[in-house]
Wavefront OBJ file of the C-alpha trace (Angstrom):
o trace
v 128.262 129.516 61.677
v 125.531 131.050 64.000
v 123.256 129.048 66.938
v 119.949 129.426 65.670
v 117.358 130.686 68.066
v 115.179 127.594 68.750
v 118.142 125.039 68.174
v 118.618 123.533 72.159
v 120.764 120.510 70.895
v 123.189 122.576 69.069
v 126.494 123.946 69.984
v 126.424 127.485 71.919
v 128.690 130.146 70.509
v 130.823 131.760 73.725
v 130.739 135.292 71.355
v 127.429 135.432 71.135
v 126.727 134.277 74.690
v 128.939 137.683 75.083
v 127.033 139.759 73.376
v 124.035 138.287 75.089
v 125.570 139.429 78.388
v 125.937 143.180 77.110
v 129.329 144.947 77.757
v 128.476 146.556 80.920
v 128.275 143.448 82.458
v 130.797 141.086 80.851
v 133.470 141.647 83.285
v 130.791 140.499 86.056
v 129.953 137.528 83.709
v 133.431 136.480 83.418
v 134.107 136.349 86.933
v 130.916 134.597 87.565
v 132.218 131.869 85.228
v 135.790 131.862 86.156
v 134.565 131.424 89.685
v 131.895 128.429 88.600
v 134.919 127.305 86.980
v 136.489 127.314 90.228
v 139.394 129.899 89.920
v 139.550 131.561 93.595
v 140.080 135.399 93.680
v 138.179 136.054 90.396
v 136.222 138.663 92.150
v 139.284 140.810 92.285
v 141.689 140.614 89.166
v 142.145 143.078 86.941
v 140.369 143.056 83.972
v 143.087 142.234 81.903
v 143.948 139.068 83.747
v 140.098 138.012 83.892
v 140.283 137.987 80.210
v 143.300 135.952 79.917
v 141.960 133.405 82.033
v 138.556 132.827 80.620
v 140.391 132.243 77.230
v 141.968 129.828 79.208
v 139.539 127.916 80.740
v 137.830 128.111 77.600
v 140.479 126.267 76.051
v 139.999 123.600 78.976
v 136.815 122.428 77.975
v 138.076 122.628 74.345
v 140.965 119.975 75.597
v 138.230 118.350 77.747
v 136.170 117.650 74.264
v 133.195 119.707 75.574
v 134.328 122.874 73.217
v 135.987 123.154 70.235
v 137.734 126.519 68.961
v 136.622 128.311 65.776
v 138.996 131.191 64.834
v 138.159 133.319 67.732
v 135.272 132.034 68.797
v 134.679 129.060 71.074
v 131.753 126.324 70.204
v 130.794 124.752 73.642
v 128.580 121.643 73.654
v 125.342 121.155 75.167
v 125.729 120.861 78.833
v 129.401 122.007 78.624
v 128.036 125.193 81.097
v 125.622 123.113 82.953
v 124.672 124.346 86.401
v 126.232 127.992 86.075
v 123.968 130.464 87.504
v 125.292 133.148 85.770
v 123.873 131.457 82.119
v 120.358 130.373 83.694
v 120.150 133.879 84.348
v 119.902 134.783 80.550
v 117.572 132.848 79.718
v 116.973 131.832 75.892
v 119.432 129.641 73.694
v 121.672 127.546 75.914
v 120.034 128.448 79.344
v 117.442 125.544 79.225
v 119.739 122.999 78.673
v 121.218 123.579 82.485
v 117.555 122.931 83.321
v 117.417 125.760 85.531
v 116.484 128.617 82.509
v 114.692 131.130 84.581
v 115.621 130.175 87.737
v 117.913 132.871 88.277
v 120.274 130.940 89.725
v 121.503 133.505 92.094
v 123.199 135.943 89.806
v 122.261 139.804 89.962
v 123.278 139.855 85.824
v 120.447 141.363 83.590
v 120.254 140.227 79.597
l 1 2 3 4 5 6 7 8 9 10 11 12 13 14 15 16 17 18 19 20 21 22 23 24 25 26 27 28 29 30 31 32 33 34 35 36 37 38 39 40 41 42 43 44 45 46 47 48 49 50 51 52 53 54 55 56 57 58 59 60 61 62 63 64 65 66 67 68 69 70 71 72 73 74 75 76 77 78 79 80 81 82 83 84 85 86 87 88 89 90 91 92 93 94 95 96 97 98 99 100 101 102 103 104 105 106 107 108 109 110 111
């Protein structure tokens, strides 16, 4: 199952949010959200560790009914990431419905 392009009501695949982000900056990205999700001390865990715990707080809004988990993939439902900067700052599929697509939000990530 993919998120088609124009589809704002749909779910919002967390691996292709990823792949949005671009490699160089995931690690940024998922601090950004494990701090939005607020974890204090993101900023400075190893990789490793950052990894573990965005799976984890992934799995949060899967037990919170906002997500639900698809192999390994996670599906998150419109307005599950609502008001994190770090999403706004992409732009495109998901980013409008934190009403703040383009905004920048704050964040320094590029798409």
């Amino acid at each position: 199952m993919t998120h088609p392009p124009g589809d704002k009501a749909g779910p919002l695949s967390w691996r292709a949010l990823e792949t949005r982000v671009g490699l160089d900056a995931l690690p940024d990205f998922h601090r950004a959200f494990l701090s939005w999700r607020g974890l204090e001390g993101a900023g400075a865990m190893p990789l490793r560790r950052v990894q573990q715990r965005v799976e984890a707080e992934l799995n949060r809004l899967v037990q919170a009914g906002q997500a639900r988990r698809e192999g390994e993939d996670w599906w998150l439902e419109p307005g599950a990431l609502a008001g994190f900067p770090a999403l706004a700052a992409l732009g495109g599929p998901g980013a409008d419905s934190t009403g703040a697509a383009g905004s920048g939000g704050g964040s320094t990530l590029e798409p």
